[in-house]
C-alpha positions in Angstrom: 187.9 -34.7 -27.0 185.1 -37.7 -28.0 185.1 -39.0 -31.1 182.6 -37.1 -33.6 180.2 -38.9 -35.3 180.1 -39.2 -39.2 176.6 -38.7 -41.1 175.2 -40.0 -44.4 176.4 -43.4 -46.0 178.9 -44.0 -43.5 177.1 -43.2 -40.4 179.1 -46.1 -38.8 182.5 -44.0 -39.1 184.1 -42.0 -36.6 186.3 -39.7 -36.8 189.0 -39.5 -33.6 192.9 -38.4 -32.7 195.2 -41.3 -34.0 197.1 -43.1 -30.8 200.3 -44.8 -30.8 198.3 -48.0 -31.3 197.1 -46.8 -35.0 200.6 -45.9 -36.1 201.0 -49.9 -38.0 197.7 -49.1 -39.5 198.5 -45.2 -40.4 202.1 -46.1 -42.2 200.3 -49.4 -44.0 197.3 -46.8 -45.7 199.4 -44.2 -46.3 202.3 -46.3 -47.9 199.2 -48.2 -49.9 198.0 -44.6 -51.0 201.2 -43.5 -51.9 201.8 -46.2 -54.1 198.5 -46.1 -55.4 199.0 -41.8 -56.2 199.6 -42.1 -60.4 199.3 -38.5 -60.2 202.8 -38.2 -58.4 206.2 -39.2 -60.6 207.1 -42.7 -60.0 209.5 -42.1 -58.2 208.1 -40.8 -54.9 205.8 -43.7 -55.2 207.4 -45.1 -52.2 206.5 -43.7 -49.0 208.5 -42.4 -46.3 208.3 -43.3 -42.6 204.6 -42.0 -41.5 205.9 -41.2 -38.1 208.4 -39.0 -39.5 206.2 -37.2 -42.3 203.4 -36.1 -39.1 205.8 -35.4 -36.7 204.4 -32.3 -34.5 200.9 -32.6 -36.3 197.3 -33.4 -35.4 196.5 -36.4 -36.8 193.1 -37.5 -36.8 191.5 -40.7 -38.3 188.4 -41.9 -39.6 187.2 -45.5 -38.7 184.4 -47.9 -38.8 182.4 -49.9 -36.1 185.2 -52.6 -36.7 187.6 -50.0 -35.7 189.6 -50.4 -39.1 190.9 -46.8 -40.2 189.5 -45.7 -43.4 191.4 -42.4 -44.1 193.6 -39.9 -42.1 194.0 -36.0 -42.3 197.0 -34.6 -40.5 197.4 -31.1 -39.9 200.6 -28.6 -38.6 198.2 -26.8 -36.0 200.4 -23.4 -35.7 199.6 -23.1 -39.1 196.5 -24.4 -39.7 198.1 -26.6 -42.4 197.0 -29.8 -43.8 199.8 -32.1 -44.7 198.1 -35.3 -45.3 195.1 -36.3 -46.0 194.1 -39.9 -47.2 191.6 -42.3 -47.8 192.1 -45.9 -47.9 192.7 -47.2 -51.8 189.1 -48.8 -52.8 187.5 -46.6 -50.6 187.7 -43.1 -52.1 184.2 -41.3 -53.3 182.4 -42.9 -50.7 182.3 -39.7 -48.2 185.6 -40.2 -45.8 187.3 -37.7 -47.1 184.6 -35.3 -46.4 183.8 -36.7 -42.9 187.6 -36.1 -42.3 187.1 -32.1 -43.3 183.7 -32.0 -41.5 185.0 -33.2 -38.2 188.6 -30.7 -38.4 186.5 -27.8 -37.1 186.4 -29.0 -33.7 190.1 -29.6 -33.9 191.6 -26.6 -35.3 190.1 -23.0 -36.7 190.0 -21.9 -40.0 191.7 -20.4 -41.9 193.5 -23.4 -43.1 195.8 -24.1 -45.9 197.3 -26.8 -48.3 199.1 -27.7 -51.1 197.9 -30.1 -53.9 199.6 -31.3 -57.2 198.3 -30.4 -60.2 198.2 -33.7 -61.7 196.2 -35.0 -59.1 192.7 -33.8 -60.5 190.7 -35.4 -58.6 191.7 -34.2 -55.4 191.6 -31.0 -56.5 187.6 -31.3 -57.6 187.3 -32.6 -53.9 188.1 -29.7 -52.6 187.0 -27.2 -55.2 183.6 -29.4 -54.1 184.0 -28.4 -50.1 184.7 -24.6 -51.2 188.7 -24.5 -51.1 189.9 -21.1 -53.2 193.3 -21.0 -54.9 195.8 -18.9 -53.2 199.0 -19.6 -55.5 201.1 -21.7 -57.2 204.9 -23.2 -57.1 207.1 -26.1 -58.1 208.1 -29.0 -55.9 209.5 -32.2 -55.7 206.2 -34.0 -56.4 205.5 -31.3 -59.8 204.0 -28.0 -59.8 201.3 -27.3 -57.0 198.4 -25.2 -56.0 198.1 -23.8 -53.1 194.2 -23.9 -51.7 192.6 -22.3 -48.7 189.3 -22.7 -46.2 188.4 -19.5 -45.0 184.7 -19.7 -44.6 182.2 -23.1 -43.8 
């Protein structure tokens, strides 16, 4: 599948499946937005290996005309899940996030499904913002959690 062009302010961005040769540039984000996440307890502040954490998902990446990746979603495609999704620290608000959801339609079907901490307001509004419904809550290892779904675009 080509890469999908973004729109609006970052009309320079792409959005594409990650290779093998993004995986340094993948684990450096995600480690830098896991250490950056005040929303999670301090001490799952550290990251874990990124290869690990995707294993069997879609992972698709956002990135400029410099080719420098500005955020990442990763999805379990069986269940329409999204595990990950990131956006370079610095960078959030500026539209990648929603690039990264606009493009996942080509990718995989809705309905999809996530989980999202409670303390982390801001992603919540994000999605709340692109239409996301809450479905449940629970408990984990990161603090309680809602669990959002996409059902309609």
């Amino acid at each position: 599948m080509s890469p999908t062009s973004a729109s609006g302010n970052m009309n320079k961005a792409v959005v594409r499946p990650a290779g093998v040769e993004d995986r340094v540039a993948l684990q450096r984000l995600y480690s830098s937005a896991i250490a950056a996440a005040m929303w999670l307890p301090e001490s799952r502040r550290v990251a874990d290996d990124f290869d690990e954490v995707t294993q069997d998902e879609l992972v698709l990446v956002c990135v400029n005309a410099g080719a420098d990746i500005l955020g990442f979603i990763s999805v379990f495609v069986p269940d329409r899940f999204i595990h990950h999704l990131y956006v370079s620290p610095g960078l959030e608000g500026v539209g990648i996030g929603s690039i990264l959801l606009a493009t996942l339609p080509a990718y995989v079907s809705l309905p999809w499904s996530l989980k999202c901490v409670l303390a982390n307001t801001r992603a919540r509004q994000f999605y709340a913002k692109h239409g996301w419904f809450e479905a449940g809550r629970g408990d984990g290892a990161d603090g309680p959690y809602v669990v959002l779904t996409m059902h309609d675009r």
